[in-house]
DSSP file (Angstrom, degrees, kcal/mol; ACC not computed):
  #  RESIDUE AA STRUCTURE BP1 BP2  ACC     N-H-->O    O-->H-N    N-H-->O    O-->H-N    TCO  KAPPA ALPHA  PHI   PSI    X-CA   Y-CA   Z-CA
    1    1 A X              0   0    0      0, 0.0     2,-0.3     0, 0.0    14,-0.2   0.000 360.0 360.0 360.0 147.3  -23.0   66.1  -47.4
    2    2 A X  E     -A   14   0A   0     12,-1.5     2,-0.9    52,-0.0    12,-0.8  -0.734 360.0-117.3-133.3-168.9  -20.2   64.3  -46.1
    3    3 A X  E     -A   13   0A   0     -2,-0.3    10,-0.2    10,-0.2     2,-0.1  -0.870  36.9-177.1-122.1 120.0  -16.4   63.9  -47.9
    4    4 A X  E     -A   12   0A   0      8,-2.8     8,-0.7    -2,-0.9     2,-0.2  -0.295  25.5-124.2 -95.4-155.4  -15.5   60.1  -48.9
    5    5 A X  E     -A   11   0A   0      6,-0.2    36,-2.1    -2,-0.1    37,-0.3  -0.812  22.6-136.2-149.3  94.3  -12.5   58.7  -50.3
    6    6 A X  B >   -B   40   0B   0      4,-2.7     3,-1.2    34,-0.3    34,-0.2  -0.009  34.5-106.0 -57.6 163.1  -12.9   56.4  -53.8
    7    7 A X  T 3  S+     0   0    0     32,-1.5    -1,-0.1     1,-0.3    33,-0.1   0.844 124.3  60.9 -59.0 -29.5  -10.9   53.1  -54.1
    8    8 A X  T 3  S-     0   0    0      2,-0.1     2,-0.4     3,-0.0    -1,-0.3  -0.224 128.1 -97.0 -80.9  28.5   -8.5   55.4  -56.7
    9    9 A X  S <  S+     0   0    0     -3,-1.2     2,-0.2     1,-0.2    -3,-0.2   0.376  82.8 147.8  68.8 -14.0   -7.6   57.9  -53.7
   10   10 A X        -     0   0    0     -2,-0.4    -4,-2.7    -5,-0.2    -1,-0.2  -0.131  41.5-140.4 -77.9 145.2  -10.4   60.1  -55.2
   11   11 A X  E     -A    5   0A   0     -6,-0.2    -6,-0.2    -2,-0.2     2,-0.2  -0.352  20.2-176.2 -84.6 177.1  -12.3   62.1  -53.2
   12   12 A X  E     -A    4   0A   0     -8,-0.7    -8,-2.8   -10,-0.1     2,-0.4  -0.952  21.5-136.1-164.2 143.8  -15.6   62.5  -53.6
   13   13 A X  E     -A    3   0A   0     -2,-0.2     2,-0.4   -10,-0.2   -10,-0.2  -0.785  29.6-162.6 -50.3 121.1  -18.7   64.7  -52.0
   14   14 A X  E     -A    2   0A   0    -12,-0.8     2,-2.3    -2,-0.4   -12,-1.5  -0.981  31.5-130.8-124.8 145.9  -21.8   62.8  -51.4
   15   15 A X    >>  -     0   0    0     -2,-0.4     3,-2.6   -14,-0.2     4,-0.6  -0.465  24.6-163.3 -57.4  57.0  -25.4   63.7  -50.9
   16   16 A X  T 34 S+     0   0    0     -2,-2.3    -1,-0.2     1,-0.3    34,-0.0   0.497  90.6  64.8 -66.6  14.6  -25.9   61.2  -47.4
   17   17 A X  T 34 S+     0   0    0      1,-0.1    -1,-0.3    -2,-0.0    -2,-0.1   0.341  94.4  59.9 -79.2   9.5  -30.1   61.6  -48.0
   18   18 A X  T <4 S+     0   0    0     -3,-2.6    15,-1.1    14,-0.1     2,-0.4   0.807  86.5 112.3-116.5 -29.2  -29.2   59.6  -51.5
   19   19 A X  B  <  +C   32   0B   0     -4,-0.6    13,-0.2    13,-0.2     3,-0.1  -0.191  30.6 165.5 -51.8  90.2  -27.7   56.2  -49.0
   20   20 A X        -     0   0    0     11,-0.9     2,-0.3    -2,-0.4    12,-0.2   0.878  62.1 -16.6 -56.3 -49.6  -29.6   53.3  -49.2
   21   21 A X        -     0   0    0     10,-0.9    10,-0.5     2,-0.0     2,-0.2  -0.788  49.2-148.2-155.6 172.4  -27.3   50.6  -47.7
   22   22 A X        -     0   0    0     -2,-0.3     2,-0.3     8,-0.2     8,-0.2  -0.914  21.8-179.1-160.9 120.8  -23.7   50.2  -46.9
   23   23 A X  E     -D   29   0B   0      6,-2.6     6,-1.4    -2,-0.2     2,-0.2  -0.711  16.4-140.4-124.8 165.2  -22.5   46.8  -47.2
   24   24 A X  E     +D   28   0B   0     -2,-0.3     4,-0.2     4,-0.2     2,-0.1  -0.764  38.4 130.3-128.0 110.0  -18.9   45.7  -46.6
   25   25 A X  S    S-     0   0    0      2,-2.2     4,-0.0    -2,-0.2     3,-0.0   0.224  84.9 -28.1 -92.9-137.7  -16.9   43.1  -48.6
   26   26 A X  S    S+     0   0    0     -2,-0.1     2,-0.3     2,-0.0     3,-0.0   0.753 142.6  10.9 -27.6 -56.1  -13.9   43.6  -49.8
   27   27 A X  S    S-     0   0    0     16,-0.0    -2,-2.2     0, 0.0     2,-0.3  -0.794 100.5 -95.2-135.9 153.6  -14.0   47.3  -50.2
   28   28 A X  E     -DE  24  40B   0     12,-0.5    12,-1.5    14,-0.4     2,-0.4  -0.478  43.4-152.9 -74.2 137.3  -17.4   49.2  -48.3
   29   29 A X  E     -DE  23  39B   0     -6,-1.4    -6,-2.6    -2,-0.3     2,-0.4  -0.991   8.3-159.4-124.2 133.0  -20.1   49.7  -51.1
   30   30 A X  E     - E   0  38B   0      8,-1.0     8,-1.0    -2,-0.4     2,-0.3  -0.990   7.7-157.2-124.4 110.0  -22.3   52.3  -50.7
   31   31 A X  E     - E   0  37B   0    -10,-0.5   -11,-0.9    -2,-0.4   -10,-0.9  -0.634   7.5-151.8 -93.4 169.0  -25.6   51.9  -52.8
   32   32 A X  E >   -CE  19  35B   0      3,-0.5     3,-1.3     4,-0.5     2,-0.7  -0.567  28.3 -98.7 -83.4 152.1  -27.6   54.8  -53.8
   33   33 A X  T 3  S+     0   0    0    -15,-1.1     3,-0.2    -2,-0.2   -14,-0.0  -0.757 121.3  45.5 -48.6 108.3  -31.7   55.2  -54.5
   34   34 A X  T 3  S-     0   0    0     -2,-0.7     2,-0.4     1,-0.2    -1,-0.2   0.177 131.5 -88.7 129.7 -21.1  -31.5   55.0  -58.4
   35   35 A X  E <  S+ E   0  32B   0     -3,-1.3    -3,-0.5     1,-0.3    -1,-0.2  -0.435  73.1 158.3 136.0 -80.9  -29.0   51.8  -58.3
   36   36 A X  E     -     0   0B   0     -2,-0.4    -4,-0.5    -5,-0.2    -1,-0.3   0.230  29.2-148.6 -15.1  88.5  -25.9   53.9  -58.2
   37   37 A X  E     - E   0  31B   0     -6,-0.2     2,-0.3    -8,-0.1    -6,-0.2  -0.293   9.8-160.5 -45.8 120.1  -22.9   51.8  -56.7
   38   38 A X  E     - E   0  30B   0     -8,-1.0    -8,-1.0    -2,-0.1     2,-0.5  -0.975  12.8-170.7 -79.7 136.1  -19.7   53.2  -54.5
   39   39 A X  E     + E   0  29B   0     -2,-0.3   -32,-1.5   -10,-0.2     2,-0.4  -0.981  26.8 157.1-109.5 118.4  -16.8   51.8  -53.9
   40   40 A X  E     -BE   6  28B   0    -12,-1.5   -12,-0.5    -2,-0.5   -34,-0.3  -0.984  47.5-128.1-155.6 135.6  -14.7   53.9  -51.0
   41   41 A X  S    S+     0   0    0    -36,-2.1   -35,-0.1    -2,-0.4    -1,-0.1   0.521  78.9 100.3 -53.3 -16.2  -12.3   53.2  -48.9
   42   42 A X  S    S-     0   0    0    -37,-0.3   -14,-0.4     1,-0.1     2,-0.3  -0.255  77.0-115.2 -59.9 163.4  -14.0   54.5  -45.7
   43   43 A X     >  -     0   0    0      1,-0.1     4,-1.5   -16,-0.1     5,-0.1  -0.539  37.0-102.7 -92.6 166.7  -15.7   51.0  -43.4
   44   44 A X  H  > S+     0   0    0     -2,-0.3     4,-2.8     1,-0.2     5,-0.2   0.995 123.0  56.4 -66.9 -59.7  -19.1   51.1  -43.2
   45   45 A X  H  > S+     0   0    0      2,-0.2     4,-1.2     3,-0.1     5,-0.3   0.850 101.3  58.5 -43.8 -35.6  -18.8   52.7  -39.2
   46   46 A X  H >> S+     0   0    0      1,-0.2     3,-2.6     2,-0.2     4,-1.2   0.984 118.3  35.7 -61.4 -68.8  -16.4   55.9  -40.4
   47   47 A X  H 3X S+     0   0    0     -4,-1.5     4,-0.6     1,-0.3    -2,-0.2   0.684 115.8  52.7 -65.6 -10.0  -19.7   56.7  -42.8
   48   48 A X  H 3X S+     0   0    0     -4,-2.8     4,-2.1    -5,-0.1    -1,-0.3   0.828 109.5  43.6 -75.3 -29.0  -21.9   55.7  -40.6
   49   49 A X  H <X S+     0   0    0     -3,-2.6     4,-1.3    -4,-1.2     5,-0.3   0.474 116.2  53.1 -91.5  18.4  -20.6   57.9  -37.7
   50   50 A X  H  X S+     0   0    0     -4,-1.2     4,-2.5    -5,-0.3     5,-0.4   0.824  99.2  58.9-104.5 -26.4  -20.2   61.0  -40.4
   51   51 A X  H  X S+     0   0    0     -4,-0.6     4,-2.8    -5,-0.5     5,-0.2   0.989 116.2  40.1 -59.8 -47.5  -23.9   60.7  -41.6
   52   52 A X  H  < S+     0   0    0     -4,-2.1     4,-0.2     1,-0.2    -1,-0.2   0.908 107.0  55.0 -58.4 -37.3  -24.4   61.4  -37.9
   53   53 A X  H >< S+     0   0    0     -4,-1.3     3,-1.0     2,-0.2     4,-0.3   0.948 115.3  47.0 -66.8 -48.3  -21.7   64.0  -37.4
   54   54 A X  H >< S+     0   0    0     -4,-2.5     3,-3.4     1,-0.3    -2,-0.2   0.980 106.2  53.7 -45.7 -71.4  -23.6   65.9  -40.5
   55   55 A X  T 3< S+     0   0    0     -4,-2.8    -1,-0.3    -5,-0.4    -2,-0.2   0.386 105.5  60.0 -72.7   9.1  -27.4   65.5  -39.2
   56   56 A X  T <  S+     0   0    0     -3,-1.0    -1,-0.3    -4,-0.2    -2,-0.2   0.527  97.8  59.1 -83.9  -9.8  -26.2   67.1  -35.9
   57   57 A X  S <  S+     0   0    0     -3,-3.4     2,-0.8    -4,-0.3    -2,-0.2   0.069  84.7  89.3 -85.2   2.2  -25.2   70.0  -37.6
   58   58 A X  S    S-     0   0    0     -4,-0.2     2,-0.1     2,-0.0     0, 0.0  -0.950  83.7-114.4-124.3 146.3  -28.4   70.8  -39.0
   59   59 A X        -     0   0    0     -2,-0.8     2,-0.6     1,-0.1    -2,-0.1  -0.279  25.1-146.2 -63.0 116.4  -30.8   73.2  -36.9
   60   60 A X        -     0   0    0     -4,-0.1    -1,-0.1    -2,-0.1    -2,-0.0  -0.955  25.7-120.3-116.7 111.7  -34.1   71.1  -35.9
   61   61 A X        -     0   0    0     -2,-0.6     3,-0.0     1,-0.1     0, 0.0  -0.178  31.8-104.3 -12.9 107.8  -37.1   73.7  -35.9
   62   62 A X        -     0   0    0      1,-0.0    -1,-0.1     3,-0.0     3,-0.0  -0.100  40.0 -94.6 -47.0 167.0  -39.0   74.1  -32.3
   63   63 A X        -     0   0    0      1,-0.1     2,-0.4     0, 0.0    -1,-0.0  -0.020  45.4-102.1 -51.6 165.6  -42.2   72.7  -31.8
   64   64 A X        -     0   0    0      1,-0.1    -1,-0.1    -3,-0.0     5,-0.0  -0.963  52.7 -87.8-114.4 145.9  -45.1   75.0  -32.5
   65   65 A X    >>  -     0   0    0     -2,-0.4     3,-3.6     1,-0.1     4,-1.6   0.075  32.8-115.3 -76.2 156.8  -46.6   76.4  -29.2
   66   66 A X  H >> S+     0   0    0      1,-0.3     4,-2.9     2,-0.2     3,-0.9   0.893 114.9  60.1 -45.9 -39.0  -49.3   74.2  -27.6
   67   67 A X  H 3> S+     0   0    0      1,-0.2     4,-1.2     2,-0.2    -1,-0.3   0.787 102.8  44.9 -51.4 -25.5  -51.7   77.2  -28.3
   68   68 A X  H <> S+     0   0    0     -3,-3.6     4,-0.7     2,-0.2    -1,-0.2   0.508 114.4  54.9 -91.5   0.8  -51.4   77.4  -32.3
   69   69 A X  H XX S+     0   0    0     -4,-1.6     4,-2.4    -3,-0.9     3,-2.0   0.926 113.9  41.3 -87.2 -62.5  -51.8   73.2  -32.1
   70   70 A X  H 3X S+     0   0    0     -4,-2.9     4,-1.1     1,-0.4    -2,-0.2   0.847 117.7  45.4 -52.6 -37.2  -55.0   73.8  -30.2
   71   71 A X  H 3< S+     0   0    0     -4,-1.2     4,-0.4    -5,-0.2    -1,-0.4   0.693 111.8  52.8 -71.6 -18.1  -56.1   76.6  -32.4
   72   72 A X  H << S+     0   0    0     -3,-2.0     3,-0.5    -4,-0.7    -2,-0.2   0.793 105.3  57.9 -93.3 -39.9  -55.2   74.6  -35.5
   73   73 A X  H  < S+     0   0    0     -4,-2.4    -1,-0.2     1,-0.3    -2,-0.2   0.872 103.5  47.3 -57.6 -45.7  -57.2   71.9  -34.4
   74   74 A X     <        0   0    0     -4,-1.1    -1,-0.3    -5,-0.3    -2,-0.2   0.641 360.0 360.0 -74.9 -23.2  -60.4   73.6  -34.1
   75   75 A X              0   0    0     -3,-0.5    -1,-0.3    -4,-0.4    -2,-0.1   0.486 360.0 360.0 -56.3 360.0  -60.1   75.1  -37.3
């Protein structure tokens, strides 16, 4: 989740798995999957480098050790 800023000063949560594109006219547009339009004062680089800042914060599982891949295989 990251915090944006609507074109009205409101802030707003968003869901950054739901970001399809990020376009910048006038104002950055952020479409959704499903359609779903933003207009937010952020540039398209500030959300881009917060979608990042986010997905470094989440905990990437280890690998599973080479033995249960060999054993898995052979099952």
């Amino acid at each position: 989740m990251i915090s944006l800023t609507r074109i009205n000063d409101r802030p707003l949560i968003l869901n950054c798995d739901l970001i399809q594109y990020i376009e910048q006219d006038h104002d950055t547009v952020v479409t959704l999957y499903g359609g779903d339009k933003l207009r937010v004062r952020e540039t398209p680089q500030e959300i881009v480098a917060r979608v990042l800042a986010y997905r470094r914060q989440i905990p990437v599982a280890p690998p599973p050790p080479r033995a249960a891949l060999a054993e898995a295989s052979r099952g």
